[in-house]
N, C-alpha and C positions, 0 to 999 in steps of 0.2 A: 458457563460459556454461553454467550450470544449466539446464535446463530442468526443473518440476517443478509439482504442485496442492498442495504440501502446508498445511494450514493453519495459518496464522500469528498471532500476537496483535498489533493495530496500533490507536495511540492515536492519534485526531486533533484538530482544532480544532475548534468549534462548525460549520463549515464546511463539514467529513468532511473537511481537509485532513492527511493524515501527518504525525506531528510523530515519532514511536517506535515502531519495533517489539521485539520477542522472537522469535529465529529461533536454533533449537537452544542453548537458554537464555541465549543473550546478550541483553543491550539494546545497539539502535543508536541514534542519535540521528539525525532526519532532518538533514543539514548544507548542505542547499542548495534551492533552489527545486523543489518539488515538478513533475512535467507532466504535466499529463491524457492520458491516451492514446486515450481514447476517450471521449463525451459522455454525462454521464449517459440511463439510461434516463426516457422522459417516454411516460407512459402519457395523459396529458392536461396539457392546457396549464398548466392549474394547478396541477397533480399532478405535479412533476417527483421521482424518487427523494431520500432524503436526503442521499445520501455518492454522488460520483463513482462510476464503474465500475472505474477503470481509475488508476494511479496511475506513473511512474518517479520515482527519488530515489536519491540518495547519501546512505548512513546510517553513523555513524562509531561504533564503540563505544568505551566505556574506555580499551582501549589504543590508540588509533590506529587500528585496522585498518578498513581504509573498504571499503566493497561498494555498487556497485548493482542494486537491488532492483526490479523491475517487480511490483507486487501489483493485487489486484482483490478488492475487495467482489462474491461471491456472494449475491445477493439470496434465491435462493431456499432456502438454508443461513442466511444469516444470519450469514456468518463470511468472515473475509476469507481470499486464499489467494497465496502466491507463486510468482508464473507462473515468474519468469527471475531470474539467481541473474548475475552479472558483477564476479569477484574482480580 
């Protein structure tokens, strides 16, 4: 396992759900059911964040090579970043 904050480029659903990332210039493809790891932030009831906090996924690139990725939308950056790295 990785452990790391660096930040990552990740594209998701109308949703905020991962579908793709770029991580050390590959593209992965998100290849299975995304799991929330933690609940978005809700500043008021009707005011919940846009995009989850907290994301895990199996992302597969081109060649096959599969990895899962634990990432997390930093709200106060504005950028999302990957916590744990699992070859």
């Amino acid at each position: 396992m990785l452990a790391t904050g660096t930040p990552i480029a990740v594209w998701t659903t109308p949703d905020g759900v991962p579908e793709r990332i770029v991580w050390r210039g590959r593209r992965y493809r998100v290849t299975d059911t995304p799991t929330l790891l933690d609940s978005p932030d809700v500043w008021f009831a009707t005011h919940p964040t846009p995009v989850p906090r907290a994301w895990r996924f199996q992302g597969t690139a081109d060649d096959r090579t599969t990895r899962i990725f634990d990432v997390r939308f930093e709200q106060s950056r504005g950028e999302w970043q990957l916590l744990h790295l699992y070859e």
